[in-house]
N, C-alpha and C positions, 0 to 999 in steps of 0.2 A: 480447157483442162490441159495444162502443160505437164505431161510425164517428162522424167527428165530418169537419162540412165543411169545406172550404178557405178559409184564412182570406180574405177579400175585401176591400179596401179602396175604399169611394165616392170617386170622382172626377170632377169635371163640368165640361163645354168651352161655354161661350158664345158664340155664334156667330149669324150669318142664316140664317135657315130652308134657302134654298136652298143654303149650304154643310153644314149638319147634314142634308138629304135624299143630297146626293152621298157625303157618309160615312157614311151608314146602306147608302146601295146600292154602292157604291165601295170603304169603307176610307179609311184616313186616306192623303191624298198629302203626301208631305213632301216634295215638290218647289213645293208651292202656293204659297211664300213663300219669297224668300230676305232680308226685309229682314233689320236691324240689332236684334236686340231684346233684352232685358236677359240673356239668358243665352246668345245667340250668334246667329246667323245663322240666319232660317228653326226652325223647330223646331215642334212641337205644343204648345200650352198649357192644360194643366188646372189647376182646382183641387179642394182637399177641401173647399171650401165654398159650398155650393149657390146661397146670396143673393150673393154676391159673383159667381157664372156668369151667373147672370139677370140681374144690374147691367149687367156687360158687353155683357151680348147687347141688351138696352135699348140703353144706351149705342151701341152698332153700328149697330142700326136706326134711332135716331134721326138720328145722323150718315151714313148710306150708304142710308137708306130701307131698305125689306125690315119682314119680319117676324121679332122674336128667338126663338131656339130656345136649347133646350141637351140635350145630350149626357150622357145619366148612364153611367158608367163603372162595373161590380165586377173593379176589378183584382186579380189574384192575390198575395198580398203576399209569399209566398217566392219569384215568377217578377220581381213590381218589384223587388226586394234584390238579384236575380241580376243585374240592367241596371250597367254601368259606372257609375260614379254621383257626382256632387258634393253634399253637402249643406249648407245653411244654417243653422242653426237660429233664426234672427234676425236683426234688423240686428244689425250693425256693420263694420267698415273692412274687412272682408275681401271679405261681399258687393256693399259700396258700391264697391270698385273690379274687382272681375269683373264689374259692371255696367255700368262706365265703359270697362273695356275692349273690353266686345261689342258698347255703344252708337257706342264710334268707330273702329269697324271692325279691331278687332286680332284677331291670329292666332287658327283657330277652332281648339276645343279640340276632344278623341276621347271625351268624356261622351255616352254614351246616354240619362240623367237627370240632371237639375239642378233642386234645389228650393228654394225657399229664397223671403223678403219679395219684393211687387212696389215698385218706383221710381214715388213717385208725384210728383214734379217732375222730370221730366226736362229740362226748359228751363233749370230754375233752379241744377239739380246740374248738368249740363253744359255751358250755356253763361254762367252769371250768378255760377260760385261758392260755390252756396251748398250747404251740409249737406242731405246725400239724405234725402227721407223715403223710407223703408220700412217699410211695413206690408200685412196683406194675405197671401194664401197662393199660388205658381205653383209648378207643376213643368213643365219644358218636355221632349219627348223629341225625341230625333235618333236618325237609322238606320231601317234598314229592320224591325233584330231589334224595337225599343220599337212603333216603329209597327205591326209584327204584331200584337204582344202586345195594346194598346190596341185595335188592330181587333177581336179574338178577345172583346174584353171587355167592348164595348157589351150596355149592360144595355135604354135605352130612349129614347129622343127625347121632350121635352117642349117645347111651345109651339104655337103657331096654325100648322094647316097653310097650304104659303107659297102661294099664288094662284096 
């Protein structure tokens, strides 16, 4: 009788230490934000690529002080596929204007998951005209049911403990 485990897929959240202490003892609050951000209003942001979380989390701490952390996720991959879901697979026109929609505030959508390139000019795609870069990996969740899941799914917290 071959048991075989549950498929798991890595996921990692970049952040300030003392937001990754509060979701290690808390769970994830999706009320913590409601700005404007490429895939809608407020939401949870990972990705599947580990240097690109720790960029972030750098980047946060540099700009907000703090010390970066990140959040390793084993998501269960037939309970993510269960989530409402939009997917990307890339740039083009499609995600470059759900991007454009969420950045200027238009009607929020009913997606539990949305994944797809990050907007890396957003000054320049939305206020100067010019053709989005997207590259990069997010998936953002909304609701309560995602953010359970994601809580249920912290694997481990990496970086300096915060002061």
């Amino acid at each position: 009788m071959g048991l075989k485990a549950p498929c798991l897929v890595d996921l990692y959240h970049g952040t300030l230490g003392q937001h990754a202490d509060s979701i290690m003892a808390n769970g994830i609050d999706m009320t913590a934000s409601a700005r404007k951000m490429d895939f809608g209003r407020g939401g949870f942001y990972v990705t599947n690529d580990a240097r690109q979380a720790l960029d972030w989390a750098k980047k946060l701490a540099n700009d907000r002080g703090g010390v970066p952390a990140v959040i390793h996720f084993k998501g269960p991959k037939a309970q993510l596929e269960g989530l409402r879901s939009k997917i990307f697979s890339g740039p083009g026109d499609d995600v470059a204007e759900f991007i454009r929609h969420n950045r200027n505030g238009g009607a929020m959508h009913n997606y539990e998951l949305v994944e797809g390139p990050m907007l890396r000019n957003l000054k320049g795609f939305l206020r100067e005209g010019k053709p989005p870069v997207l590259n990069g990996h997010q998936i953002a969740i909304f609701g309560d049911r995602a953010a359970e899941l994601f809580t249920g799914s912290v694997f481990r917290r990496a970086g300096p403990p915060t002061p």
